[in-house]
One Martini backbone bead per residue (centre of mass of N, CA, C, O) as a GRO file, in nm:
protein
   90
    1UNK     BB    1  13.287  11.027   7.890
    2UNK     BB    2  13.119  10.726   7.837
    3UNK     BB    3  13.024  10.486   8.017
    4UNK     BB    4  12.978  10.114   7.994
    5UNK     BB    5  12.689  10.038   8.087
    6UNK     BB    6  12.559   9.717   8.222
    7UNK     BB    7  12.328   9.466   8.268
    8UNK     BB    8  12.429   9.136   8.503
    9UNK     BB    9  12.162   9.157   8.658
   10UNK     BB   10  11.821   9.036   8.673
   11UNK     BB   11  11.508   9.063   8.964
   12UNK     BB   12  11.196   8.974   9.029
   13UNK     BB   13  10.996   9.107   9.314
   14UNK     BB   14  10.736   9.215   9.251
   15UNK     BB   15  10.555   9.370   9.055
   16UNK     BB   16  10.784   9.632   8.945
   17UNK     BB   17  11.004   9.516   9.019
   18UNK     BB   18  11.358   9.546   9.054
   19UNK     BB   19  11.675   9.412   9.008
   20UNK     BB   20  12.020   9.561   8.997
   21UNK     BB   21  12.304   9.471   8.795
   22UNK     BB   22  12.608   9.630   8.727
   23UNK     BB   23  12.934   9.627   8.584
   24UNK     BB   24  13.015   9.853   8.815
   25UNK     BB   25  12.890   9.683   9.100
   26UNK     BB   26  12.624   9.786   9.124
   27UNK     BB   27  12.284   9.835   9.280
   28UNK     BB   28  11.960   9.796   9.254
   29UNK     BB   29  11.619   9.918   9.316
   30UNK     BB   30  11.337   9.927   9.098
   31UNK     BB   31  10.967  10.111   9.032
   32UNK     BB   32  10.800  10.119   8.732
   33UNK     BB   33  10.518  10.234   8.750
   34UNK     BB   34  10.598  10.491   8.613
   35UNK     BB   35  10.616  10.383   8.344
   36UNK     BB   36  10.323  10.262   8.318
   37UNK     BB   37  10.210  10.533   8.341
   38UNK     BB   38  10.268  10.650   8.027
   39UNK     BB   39  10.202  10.494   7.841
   40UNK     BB   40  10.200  10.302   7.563
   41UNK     BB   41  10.187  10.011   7.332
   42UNK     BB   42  10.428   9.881   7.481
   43UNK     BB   43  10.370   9.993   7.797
   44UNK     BB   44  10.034   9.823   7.833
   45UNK     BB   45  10.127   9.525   7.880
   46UNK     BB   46  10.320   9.592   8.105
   47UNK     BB   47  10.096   9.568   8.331
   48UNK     BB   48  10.141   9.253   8.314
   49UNK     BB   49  10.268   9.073   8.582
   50UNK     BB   50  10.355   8.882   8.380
   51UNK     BB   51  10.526   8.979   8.167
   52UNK     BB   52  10.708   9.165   8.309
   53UNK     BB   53  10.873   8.898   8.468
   54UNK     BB   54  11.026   8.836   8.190
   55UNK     BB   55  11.261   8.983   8.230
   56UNK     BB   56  11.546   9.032   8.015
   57UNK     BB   57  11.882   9.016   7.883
   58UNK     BB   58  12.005   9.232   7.608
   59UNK     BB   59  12.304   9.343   7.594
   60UNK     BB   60  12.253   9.476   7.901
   61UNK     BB   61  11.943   9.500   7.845
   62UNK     BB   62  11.633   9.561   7.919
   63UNK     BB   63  11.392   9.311   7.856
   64UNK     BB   64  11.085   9.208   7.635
   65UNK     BB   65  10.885   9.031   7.437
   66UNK     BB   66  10.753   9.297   7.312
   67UNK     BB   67  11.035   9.474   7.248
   68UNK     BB   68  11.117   9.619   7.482
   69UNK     BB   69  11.324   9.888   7.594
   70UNK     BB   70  11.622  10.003   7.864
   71UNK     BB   71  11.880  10.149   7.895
   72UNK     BB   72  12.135  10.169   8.064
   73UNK     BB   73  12.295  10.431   8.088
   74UNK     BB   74  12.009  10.584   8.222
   75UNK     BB   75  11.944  10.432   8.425
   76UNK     BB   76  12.179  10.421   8.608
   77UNK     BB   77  12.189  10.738   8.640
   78UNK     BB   78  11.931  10.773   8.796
   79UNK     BB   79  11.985  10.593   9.017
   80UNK     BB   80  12.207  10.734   9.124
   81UNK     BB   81  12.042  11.022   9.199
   82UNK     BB   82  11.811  10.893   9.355
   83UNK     BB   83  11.999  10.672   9.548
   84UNK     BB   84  12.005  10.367   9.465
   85UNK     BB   85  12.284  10.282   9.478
   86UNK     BB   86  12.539  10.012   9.549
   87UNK     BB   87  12.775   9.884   9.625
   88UNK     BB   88  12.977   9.589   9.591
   89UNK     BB   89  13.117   9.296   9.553
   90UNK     BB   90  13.240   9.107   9.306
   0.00000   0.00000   0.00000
C-alpha cells in the first residue's frame, strides 16, 4: 500500500533549492537544477528564478503559476532513497 505524502511547507533558499516539509513530519532541501536541467516546455520557463521562487502548494503538490507540478510521494521517496530528509518533531 502507497502511503499518501503530501508536501505542507515549501520554502525558496534561493537558486533552486527548496525546503520540503512533508504530512509523515519529514523534511529537507532539494537543488531542482537536475530537473530544470532536462529541459521541455513546462520545465524551460522555470530557468527564470523569479518564478521557480513563486512555488506555491496545491492539494499537498509543488505548483507553479505556468501549470508545472511535481508528484508528492515521487519527490518523497527519491528524497528518501538519497538520504535528504530527516524527521522533525510535530
Amino acid at each position: 500500500m502507497i502511503d499518501i505524502v503530501k508536501i505542507v511547507k515549501v520554502e525558496s533558499l534561493g537558486g533552486y533549492r527548496l525546503r520540503l516539509r512533508f504530512s509523515d513530519r519529514s523534511e529537507g532541501e532539494r537543488d531542482f537544477s537536475d530537473i530544470l536541467g532536462e529541459g521541455g516546455p513546462m520545465v524551460d520557463a522555470l530557468r527564470d528564478q523569479k518564478l521557480f521562487a513563486q512555488v506555491f502548494l496545491e492539494f499537498g503538490t509543488l505548483s507553479w503559476p505556468n501549470g508545472f507540478d511535481l508528484d508528492s510521494i515521487a519527490l518523497h521517496d527519491e528524497m528518501q532513497r538519497a538520504g535528504l530528509l530527516r524527521q522533525t518533531a510535530a
